[in-house]
N, C-alpha and C positions, 0 to 999 in steps of 0.2 A: 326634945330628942337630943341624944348625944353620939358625937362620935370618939368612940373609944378607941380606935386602933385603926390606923393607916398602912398597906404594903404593897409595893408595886415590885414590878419586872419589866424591863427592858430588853429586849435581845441586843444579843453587842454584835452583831452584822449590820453592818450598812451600807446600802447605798450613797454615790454619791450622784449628787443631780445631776452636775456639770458632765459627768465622765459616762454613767449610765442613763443618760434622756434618754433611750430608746428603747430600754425594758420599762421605760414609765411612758411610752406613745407620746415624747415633746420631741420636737423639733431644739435642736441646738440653742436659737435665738429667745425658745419659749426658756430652755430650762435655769438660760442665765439671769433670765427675768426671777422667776421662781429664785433662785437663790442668792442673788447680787439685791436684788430690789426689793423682794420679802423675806430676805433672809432666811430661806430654807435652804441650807447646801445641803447637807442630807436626811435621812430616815434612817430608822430602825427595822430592820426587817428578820424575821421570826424562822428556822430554816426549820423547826419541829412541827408539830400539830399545835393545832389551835387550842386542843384540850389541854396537852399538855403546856401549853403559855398561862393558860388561865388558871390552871391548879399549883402553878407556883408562888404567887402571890398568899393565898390560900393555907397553903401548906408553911409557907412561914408562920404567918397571924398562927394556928394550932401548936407551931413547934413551940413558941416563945409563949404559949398560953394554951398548955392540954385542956384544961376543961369547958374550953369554950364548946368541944363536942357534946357535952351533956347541955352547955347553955343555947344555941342555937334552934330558935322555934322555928325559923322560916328562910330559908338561901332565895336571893330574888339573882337571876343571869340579864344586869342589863346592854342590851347589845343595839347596835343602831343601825343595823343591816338589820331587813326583814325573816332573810334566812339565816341563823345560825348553824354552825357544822355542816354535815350530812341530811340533803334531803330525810327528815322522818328521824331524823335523831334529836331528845329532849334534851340543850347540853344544860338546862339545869337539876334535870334528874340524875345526870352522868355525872354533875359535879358533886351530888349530895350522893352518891354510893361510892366515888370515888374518896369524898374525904370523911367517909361514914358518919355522916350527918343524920343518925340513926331516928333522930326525935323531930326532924325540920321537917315540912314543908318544902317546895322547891314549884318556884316561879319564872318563867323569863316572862321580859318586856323590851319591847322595842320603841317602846310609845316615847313620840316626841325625838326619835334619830337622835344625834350629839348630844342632848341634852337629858337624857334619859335616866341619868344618875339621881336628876331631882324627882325624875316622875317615879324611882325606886325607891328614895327615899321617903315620899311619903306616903306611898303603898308600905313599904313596913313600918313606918310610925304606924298607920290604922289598924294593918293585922296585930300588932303587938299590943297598942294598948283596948285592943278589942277584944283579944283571944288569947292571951297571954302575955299580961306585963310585967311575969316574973322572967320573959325574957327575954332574945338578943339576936339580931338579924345578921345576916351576913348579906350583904350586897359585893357584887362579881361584875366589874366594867373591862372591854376592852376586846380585839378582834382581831383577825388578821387582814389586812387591805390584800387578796390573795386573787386582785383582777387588776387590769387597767383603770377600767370605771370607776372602781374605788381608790385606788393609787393616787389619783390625781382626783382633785376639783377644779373642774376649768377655770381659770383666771385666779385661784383662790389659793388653794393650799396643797400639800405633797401630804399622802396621808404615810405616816409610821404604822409599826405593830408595836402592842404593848399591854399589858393586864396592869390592875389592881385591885386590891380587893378593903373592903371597909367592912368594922364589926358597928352596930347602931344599938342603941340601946332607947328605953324611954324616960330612963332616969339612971343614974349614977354616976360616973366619972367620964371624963375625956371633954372634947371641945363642945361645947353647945349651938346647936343647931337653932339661932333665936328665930329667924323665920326665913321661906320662900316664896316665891311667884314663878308662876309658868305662865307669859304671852302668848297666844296662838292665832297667827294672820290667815285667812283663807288666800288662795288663790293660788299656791306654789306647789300644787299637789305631786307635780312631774319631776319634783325632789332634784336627782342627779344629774336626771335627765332633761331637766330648765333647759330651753335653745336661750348660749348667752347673749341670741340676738333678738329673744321674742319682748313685749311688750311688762311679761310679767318680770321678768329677770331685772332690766332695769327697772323697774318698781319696786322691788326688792332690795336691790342698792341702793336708790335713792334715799329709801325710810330703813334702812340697816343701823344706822347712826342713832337716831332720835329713839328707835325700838329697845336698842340697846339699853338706853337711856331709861325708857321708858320703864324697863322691867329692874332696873338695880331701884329707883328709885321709890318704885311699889313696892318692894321689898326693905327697903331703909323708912320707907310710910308709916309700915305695920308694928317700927318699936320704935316709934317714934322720934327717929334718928335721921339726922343729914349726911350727905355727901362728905364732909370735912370729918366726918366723926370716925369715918373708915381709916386702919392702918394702913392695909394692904386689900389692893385689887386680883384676888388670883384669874386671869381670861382661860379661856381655849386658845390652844397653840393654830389660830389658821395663819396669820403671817404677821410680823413686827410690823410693816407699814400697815396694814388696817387699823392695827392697836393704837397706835402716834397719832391715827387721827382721829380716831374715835375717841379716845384720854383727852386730846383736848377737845371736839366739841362736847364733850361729856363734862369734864373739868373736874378730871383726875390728871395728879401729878405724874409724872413720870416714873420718879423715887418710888412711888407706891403701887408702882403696877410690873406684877412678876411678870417678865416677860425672859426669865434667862433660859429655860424649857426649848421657847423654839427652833435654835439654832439646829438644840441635839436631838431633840428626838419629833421635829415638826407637826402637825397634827394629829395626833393618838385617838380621833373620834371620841368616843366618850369617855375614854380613863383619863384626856387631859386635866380633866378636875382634881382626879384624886389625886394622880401626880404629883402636879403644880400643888397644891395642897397640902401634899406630903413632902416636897423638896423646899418649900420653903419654909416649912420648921424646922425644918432639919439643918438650913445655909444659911438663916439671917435670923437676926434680934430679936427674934420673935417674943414679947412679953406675954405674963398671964394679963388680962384683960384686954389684951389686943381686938379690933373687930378688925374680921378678912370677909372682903363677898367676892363668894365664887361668883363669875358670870360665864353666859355659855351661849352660842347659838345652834339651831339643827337647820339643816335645810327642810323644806317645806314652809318656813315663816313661822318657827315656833325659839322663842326668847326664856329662858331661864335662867335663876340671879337664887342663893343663899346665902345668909348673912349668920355667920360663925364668931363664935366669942371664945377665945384662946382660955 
């Protein structure tokens, strides 16, 4: 599988932690923490509709490439809220009539929260090279944090708003897709809602490290490549100190782990992938034969890692 084409959106609104803790429900004490110690000082916050954030990434990919409309078999909307948009509204049927995606299919998935990009991605590798491998998927990340409950992760990260959007193919040009793994731990069912004082929550921390670990490296297994063999680490933006120490029990460099995303746009839920993925070909030396593996976590105990070949 490849990926052909990268676009994101950022809204240029923001919060900042320190000044606005109380439209994000922290206490002053908590929001210094969040931004001094994890370095989140602010987020990206979205003042339009959801839909409209998400059809902008979208809509670029089409302008710089009209015929992708005639090549798209199947739009997958991966979101990591269970509800998208409006009770009773499909937003991935809303995105394939809005960017007349006249020949596609249109799927949402939520499967696997923050990590969801991978469970899209190879739901459209299957459809494509099942039911059409003369075509080209378009996968859709990204939300509005448009509560409390999602604004924040307690103890963990400040969530932003943000889209992107990826075109996937089964073969032909752009980055290749060598392989993925998806981990999934039982016991964390209660997701957002983990008490960070119950027994599961620190069980969860405890093995957050080693899980990490666990899923880049089943995934560097499968093409039979090591740790050292990676250029670059792209993470999810939940906060610079978790990343510092996870890189080194993990033992990854520093140098090789994009971490410049968090300051600005702090946890984007599922589009942190594409992002980070997309801003760092774009900012650093990125050579052709580079490998980057995305890593990623969702709450519930589910671990996801792809290994990309520039």
């Amino acid at each position: 599988m490849y990926l052909e084409s990268v676009t994101t959106y950022i809204p240029g609104n923001q919060l900042v932690v320190e000044e606005d803790y109380q439209r994000l429900g922290l206490t002053y004490n908590e929001a210094r923490v969040f931004s001094r110690m994890y370095e989140l000082p602010v987020c990206p916050v979205e003042d339009g509709a959801e839909s409209d954030m998400l059809s902008k990434p979208c809509f670029e990919l089409l302008a710089k490439s009209p015929e992708l409309r005639e090549q798209i078999g199947i739009i997958i909307y991966a979101h990591t809220g269970a509800v998208s948009g409006s009770w009773g509204k499909n937003t991935a049927n809303f995105l394939a009539r809005r960017l007349k995606l006249s020949k596609a299919i249109a799927l949402g998935t939520c499967s696997n929260n923050c990590i969801a990009i991978f469970s899209a991605m190879n739901l459209a590798n299957t459809y494509l090279q099942h039911h059409c491998p003369d075509k080209k998927a378009l996968v859709v990340v990204g939300e509005m944090a448009d509560n409390i409950e999602l604004r924040v992760v307690a103890n963990v990260a400040v969530v932003g708003d943000a889209s992107a959007a990826v075109v996937l193919s089964p073969h032909g040009e752009g980055f290749q897709v060598i392989s993925h793994s998806i981990h999934t731990y039982g016991g964390y069912s209660e997701g957002i809602w983990l008490a960070t004082t119950s027994d599961a929550y620190r069980d969860f921390e405890r093995h957050y490290q080693e899980r990490l670990k666990s899923v880049i490296e089943d995934t560097l297994r499968q093409s039979g490549l090591q740790l050292d063999d990676l250029n670059y680490v792209v993470p999810h933006n939940v906060n610079i100190w978790m990343w510092r120490r996870a890189a080194e029990y993990i033992g990854i460099s520093l140098d090789k782990l994009f971490l410049d995303n968090i300051r600005k746009t702090a946890h984007c839920l599922g589009a942190d992938m594409l992002i980070n993925f997309h801003d760092l070909c774009a900012s650093r030396t990125v050579q052709s034969g580079d490998l980057v593996m995305l890593v990623s976590a969702g709450v519930g105990g589910v671990f996801g890692a792809a290994l990309i070949r520039i």
